[in-house]
C-alpha positions as CSV (number, residue, x, y, z in Angstrom):
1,X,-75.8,-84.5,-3.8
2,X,-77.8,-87.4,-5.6
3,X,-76.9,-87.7,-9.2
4,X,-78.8,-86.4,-12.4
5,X,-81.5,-89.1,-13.3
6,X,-80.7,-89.1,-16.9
7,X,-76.9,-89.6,-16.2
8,X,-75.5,-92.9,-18.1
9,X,-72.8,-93.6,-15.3
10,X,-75.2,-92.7,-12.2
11,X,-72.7,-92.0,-8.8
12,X,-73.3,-93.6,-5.3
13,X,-74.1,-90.9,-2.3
14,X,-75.1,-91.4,1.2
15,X,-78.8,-90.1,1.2
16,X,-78.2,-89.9,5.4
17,X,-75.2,-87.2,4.8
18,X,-76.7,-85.6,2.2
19,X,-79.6,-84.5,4.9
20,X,-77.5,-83.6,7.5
21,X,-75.6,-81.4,5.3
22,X,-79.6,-80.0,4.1
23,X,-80.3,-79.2,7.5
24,X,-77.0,-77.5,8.6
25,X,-77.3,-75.4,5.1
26,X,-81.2,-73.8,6.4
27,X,-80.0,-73.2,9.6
28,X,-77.2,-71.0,8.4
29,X,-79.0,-69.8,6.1
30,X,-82.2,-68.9,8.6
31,X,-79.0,-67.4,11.0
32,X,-78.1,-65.1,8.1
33,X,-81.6,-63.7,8.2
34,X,-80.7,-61.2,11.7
35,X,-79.2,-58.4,10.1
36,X,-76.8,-57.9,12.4
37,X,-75.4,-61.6,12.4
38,X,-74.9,-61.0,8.7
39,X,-73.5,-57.8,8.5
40,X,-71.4,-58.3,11.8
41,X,-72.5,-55.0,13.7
42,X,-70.1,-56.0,16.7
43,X,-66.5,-55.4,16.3
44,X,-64.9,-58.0,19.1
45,X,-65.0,-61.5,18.2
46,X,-66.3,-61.8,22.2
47,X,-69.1,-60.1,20.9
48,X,-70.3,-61.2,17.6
49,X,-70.2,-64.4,19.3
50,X,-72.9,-63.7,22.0
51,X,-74.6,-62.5,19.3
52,X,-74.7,-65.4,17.3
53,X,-75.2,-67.8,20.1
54,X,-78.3,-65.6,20.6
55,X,-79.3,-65.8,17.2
56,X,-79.0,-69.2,17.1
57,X,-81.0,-70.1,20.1
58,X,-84.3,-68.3,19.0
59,X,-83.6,-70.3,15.4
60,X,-83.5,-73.6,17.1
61,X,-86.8,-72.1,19.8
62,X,-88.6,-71.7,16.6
């Protein structure tokens, strides 16, 4: 996360990491959206994960 702009000691951070972890956080976030991915509607593990496969394909078709 960058530092604070007003900070007297300012930190270093990689601005290339610091995106890749941005874009890993929407996509979660956008997979959280299908109720039943974040409620877990399937009880099998099997199951859940077709569904969140599934999820995630129409996330990344969009």
């Amino acid at each position: 996360m960058p530092p604070i702009r007003s900070r007297v000691e300012q930190r270093t951070w990689d601005r290339d990491l610091y995106k890749a972890r941005h874009l890993v956080e929407n996509f979660f976030a956008r997979l959280k959206q299908y109720r039943a991915i974040a409620t877990r509607y399937d009880k099998t593990a099997r199951n859940f994960l077709g569904a969140i496969h599934l999820a995630a394909a129409v996330v990344w078709l969009h």
